[in-house]
C-alpha positions as CSV (number, residue, x, y, z in Angstrom):
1,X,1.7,-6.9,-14.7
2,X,-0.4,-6.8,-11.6
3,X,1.2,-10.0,-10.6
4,X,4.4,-8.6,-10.8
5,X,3.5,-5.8,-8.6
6,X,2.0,-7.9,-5.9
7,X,5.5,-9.5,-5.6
8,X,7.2,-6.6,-5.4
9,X,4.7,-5.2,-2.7
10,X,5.6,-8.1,-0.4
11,X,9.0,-8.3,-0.9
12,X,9.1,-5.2,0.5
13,X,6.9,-5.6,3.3
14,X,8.9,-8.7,4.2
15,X,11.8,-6.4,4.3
16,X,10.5,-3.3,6.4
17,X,9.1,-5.9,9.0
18,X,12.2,-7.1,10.5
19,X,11.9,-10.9,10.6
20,X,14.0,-13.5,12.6
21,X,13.7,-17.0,12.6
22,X,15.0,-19.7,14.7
23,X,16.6,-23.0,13.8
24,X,14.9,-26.5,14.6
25,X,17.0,-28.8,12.7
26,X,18.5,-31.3,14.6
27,X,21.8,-33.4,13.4
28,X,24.9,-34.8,14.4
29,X,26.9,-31.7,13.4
30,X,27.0,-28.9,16.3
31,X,24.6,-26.0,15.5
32,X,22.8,-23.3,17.6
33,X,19.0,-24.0,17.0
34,X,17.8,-21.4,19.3
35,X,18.8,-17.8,20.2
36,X,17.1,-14.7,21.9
37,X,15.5,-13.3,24.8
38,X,14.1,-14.9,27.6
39,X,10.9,-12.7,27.7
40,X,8.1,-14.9,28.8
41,X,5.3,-11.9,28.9
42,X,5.8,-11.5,25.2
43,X,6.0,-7.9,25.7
44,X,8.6,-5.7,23.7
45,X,11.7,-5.4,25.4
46,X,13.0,-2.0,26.2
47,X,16.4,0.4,27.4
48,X,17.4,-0.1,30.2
49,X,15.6,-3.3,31.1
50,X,17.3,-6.7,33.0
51,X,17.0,-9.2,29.7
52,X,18.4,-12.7,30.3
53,X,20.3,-13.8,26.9
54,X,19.7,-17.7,26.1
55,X,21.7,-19.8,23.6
56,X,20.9,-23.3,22.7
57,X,22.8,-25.8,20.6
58,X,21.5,-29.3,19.3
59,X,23.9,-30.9,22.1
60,X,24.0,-30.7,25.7
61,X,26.9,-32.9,27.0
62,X,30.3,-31.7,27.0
63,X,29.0,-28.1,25.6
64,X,30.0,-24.6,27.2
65,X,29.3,-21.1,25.1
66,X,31.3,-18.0,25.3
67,X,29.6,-14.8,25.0
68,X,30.8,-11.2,23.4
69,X,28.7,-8.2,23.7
70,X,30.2,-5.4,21.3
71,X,33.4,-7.2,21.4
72,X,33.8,-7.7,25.4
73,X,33.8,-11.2,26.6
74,X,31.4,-12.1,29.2
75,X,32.3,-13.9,32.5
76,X,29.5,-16.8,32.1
77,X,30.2,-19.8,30.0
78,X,26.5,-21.1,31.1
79,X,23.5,-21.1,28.1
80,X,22.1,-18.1,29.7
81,X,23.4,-14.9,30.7
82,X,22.2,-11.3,32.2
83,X,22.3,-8.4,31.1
84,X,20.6,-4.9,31.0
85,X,20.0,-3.3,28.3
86,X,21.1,0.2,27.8
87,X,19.8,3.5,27.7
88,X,22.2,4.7,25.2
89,X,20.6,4.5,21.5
90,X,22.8,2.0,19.6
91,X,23.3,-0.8,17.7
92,X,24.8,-4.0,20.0
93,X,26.4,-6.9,18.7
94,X,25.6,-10.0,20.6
95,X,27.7,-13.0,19.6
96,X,28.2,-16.6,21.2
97,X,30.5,-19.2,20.4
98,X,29.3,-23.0,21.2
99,X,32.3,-25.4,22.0
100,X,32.2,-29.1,22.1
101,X,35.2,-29.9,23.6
102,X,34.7,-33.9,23.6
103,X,34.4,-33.3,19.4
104,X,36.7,-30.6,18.8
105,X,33.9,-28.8,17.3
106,X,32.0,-25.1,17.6
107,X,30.4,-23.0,16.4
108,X,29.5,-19.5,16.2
109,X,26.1,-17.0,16.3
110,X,25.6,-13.7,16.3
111,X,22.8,-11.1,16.4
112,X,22.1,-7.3,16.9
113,X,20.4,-5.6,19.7
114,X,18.8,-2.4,18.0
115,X,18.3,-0.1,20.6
116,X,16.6,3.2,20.4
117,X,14.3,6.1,22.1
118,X,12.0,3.7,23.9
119,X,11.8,0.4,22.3
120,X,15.0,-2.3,21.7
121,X,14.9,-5.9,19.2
122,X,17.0,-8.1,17.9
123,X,17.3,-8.4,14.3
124,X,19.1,-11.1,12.3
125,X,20.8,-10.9,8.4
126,X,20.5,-14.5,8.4
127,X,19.3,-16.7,5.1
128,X,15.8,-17.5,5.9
129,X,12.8,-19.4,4.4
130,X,9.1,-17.7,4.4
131,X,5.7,-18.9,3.3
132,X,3.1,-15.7,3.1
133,X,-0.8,-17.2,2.5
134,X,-3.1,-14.5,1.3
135,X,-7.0,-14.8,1.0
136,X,-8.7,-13.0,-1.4
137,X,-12.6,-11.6,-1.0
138,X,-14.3,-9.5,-3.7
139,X,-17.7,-9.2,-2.9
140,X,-19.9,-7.5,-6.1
141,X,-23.1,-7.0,-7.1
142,X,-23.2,-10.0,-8.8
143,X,-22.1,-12.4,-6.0
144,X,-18.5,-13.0,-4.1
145,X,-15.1,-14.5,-5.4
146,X,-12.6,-15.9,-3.3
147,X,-9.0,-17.6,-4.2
148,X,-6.0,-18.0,-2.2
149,X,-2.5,-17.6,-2.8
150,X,0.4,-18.8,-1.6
151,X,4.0,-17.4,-1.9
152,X,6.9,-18.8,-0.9
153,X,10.1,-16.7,0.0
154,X,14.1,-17.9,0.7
155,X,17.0,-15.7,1.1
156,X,20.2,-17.5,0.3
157,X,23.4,-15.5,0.4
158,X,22.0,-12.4,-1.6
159,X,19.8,-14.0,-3.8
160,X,16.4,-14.2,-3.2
161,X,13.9,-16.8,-4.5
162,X,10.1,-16.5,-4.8
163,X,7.8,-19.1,-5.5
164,X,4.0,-18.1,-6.3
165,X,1.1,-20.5,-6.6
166,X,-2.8,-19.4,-7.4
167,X,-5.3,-20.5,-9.2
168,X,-3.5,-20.0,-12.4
169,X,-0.3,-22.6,-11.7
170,X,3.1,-21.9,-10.0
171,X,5.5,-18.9,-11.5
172,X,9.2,-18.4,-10.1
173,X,10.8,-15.4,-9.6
174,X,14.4,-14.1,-8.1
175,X,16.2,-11.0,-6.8
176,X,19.3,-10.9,-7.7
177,X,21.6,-7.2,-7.5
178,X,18.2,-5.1,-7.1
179,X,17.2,-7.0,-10.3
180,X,13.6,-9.2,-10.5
181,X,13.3,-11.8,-12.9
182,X,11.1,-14.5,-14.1
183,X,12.4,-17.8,-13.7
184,X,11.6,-20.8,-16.2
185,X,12.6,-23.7,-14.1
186,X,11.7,-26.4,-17.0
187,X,14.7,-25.0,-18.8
188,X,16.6,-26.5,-16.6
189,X,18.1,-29.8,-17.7
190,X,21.6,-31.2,-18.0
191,X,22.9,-29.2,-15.4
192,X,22.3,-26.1,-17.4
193,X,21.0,-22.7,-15.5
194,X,17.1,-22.0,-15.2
195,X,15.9,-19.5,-17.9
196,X,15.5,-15.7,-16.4
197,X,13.6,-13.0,-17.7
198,X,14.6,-9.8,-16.8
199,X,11.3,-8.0,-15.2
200,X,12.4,-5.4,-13.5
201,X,15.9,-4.0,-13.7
202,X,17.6,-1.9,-10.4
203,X,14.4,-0.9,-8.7
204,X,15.2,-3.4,-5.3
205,X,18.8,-1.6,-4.9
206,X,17.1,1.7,-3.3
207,X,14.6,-0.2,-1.4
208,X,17.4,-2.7,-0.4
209,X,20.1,-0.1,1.0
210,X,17.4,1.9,2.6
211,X,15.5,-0.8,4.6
212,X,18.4,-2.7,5.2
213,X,20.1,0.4,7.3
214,X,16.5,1.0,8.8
215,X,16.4,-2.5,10.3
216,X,20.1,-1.8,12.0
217,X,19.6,1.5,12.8
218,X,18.6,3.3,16.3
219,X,16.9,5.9,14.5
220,X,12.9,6.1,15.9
221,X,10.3,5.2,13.4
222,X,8.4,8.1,14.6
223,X,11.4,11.0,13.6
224,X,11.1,9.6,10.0
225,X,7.2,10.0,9.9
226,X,7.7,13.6,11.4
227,X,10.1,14.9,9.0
228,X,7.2,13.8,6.0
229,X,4.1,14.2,7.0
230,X,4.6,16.8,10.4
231,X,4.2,16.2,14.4
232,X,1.8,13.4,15.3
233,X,-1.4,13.2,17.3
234,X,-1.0,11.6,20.3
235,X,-3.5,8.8,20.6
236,X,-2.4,6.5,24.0
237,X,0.9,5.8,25.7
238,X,2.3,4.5,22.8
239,X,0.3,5.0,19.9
240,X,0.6,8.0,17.4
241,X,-1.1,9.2,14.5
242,X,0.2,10.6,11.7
243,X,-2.0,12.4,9.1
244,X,-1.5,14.3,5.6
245,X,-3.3,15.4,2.7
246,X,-1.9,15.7,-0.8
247,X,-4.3,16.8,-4.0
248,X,-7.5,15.9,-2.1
249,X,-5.8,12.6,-1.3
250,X,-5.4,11.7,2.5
251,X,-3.0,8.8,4.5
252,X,-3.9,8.8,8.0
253,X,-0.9,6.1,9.7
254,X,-1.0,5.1,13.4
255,X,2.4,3.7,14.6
256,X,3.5,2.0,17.8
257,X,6.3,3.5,19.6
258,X,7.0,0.7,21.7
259,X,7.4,-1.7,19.1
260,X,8.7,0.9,16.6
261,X,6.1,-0.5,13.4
262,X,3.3,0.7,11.7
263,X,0.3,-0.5,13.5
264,X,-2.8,0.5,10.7
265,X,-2.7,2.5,7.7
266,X,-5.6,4.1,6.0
267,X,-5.9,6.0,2.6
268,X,-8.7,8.0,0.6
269,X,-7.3,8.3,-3.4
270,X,-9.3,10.7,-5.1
271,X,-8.2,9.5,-8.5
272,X,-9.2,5.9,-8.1
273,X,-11.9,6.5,-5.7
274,X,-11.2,4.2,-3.2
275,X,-10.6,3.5,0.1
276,X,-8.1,1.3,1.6
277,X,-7.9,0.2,5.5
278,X,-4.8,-2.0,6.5
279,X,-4.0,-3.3,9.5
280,X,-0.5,-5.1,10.6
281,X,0.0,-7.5,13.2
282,X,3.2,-8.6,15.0
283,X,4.4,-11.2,18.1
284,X,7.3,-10.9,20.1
285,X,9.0,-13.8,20.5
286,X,12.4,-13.8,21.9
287,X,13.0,-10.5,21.9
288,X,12.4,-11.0,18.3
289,X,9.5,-8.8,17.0
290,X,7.9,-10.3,13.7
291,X,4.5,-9.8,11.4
292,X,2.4,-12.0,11.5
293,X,-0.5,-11.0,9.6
294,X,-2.0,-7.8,7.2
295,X,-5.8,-7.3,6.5
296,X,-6.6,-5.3,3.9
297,X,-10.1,-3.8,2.5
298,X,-11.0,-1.7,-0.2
299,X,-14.3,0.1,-1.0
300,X,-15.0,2.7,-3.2
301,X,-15.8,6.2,-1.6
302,X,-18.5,6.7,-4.6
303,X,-22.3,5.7,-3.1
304,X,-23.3,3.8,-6.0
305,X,-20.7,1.8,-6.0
306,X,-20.7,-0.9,-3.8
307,X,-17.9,-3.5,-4.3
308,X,-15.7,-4.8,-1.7
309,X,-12.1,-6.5,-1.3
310,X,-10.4,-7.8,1.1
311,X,-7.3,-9.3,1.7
312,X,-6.0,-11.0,4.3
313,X,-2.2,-12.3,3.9
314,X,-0.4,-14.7,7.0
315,X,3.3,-15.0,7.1
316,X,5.0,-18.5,8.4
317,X,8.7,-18.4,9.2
318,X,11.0,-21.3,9.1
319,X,14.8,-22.1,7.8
C-alpha cells in the first residue's frame, strides 16, 4: 500500500510542476528538436519583457518557418523572432510551421505562453519521457539505512506509464481515464495485452482536470493560497509565506511570485508527531520553468524520539 501511495504522490507532483522537454533526436524525417526562449540569464521571464522566440529543426538547408502568435501570422520567416510579452494576463498560443521546400515536407509546433500578475512560461501538453531518482536516509538509533529508487515516467497520448525499480525488483503501473493499475508485463505473450490490476479507480480524474487547467491558466498561484489559508506574509521581493493552523496541526508554505511555484513547504502533525521540511528546486531553461529536485526530512517533534528521514528525489527529462 505504501508503494502505491508513493506513486500517486509523484504523479502528482510531476503534474503540478509544469514540465517541458525538448527534442534531440536527429533523423532524416523533418522535425523541430528545439523550441523556446532565448533567455541566456536563466531568469524567469516576465510581462511585458522583449523575449526573442527560437525554433530549430533537424535541417538547416532549404528550411524557412512561419510563425503564428494567437492565430496572427508573423512577418519573419527566420528561426528567430521578437516579440514582447504582454502585460495583459492570458494564455498565448505560439505556433511555428517548419517547411522544407527542396522535400516537400513540414512540420508543425506549438506551445503556450502563460502569462499572469508578474511572472510568464511556456508550458507544453506534449507526450514526454521522465526518470525521477530518489535517495532514501533513515537514520535510527540502531544505525542508518539507505536505498534508492528509481521511477520511470512516459506520457503517450493519455495513457501514462510508470515503471518503478528498488531494492525489491521492478513493478509497472499505468494511468489510464483517472484509473491506476498494476501492470503484469510477463502476461504478455502472443501478442495478447499485459495483465492490469485495477488499484485505484477514478481518483486521477479530479487531480487531472484540476492541474491540467492550473498549468494553462493566468490565474496567480498566490490568489489560490489566499482564498485557503488567508493573506500572506511578505518575506522579500518575491517571496511570500503562507501559514495556517488546523487541530493543533500547522503548514507554513513559502511560494515564489516570480516563478509562480512553491518554493518550501513545512508541516507539524500533531497526530503522527512528526515534522516534515520540503524543499523544491526549479531551472529555467528556455523560458521553460522545470523541477528539478525535492528534499525532504522528517523527525519526530517528541524529544525522546530521535529518528530521522530524508529524502532526496532528482527528476531527468527526456522524449
Amino acid at each position: 500500500m505504501k508503494r502505491n501511495v508513493f506513486i500517486l504522490i509523484v504523479v502528482l507532483y510531476l503534474f503540478i510542476f509544469a514540465c517541458t522537454f525538448n527534442e534531440t533526436e536527429n533523423s532524416r524525417e523533418l522535425k523541430i528538436v528545439s523550441f523556446g526562449i532565448d533567455n541566456p540569464s536563466s531568469r524567469a521571464i516576465s510581462p511585458g519583457q522583449n523575449i526573442t522566440i527560437f525554433a530549430k529543426a533537424n535541417k538547416t538547408k532549404d528550411v524557412i518557418y512561419q510563425w503564428k502568435i494567437d492565430g496572427t501570422l508573423v512577418q519573419d520567416n527566420s528561426d528567430k523572432i521578437n516579440w514582447q510579452i504582454p502585460s495583459v494576463k492570458k494564455t498565448y498560443e505560439i505556433s511555428v510551421t517548419a517547411i522544407d521546400s527542396a522535400n516537400s515536407q513540414q512540420v508543425n509546433h506549438s506551445e503556450k505562453l502563460v502569462v499572469g500578475d508578474e511572472y510568464a512560461e511556456l508550458v507544453s501538453d506534449q507526450n514526454y519521457k521522465t526518470k525521477i531518482k530518489t535517495h532514501t536516509q533513515v537514520s535510527t538509533k540502531e544505525g542508518t539505512d539507505e536505498n534508492e529508487t528509481v521511477i520511470e515516467i512516459e506520457k503517450v497520448d493519455e495513457i501514462t506509464n510508470i515503471t518503478l525499480t528498488d531494492e525489491n525488483g521492478t513493478t509497472h503501473y499505468s494511468i489510464e481515464d483517472g484509473n491506476i493499475y498494476q501492470v503484469e508485463n510477463s502476461k504478455k505473450i502472443f501478442n495478447n495485452k499485459s495483465e492490469k490490476k485495477l488499484l485505484i479507480q477514478g481518483i486521477m480524474q479530479n487531480f487531472e482536470k484540476g492541474l491540467n487547467n492550473k498549468n494553462l491558466s493566468y490565474e496567480n498561484i498566490i490568489d489560490q493560497f489566499i482564498t485557503v489559508f488567508g493573506m500572506p506574509v511578505k518575506i522579500s521581493d518575491n517571496l511570500y509565506q503562507f501559514s495556517k493552523t488546523i487541530e493543533k496541526s500547522s503548514i507554513s508554505i513559502v511560494v515564489d511570485s516570480k516563478l509562480n511555484r512553491i518554493t518550501s513547504m513545512k508541516i507539524i502533525d500533531s497526530s503522527t508527531k512528526m515534522l516534515t521540511d520540503m524543499n523544491y528546486f526549479y531551472t529555467i531553461e528556455n523560458g521553460h520553468i522545470n523541477l528539478t529536485k525535492i528534499e525532504t526530512k522528517e523527525a519526530s517533534i517528541l524529544p525522546d524520539v530521535s529518528d530521522q528521514y530524508t529524502t532526496t528525489m532528482t527528476f531527468e527529462y527526456s522524449l
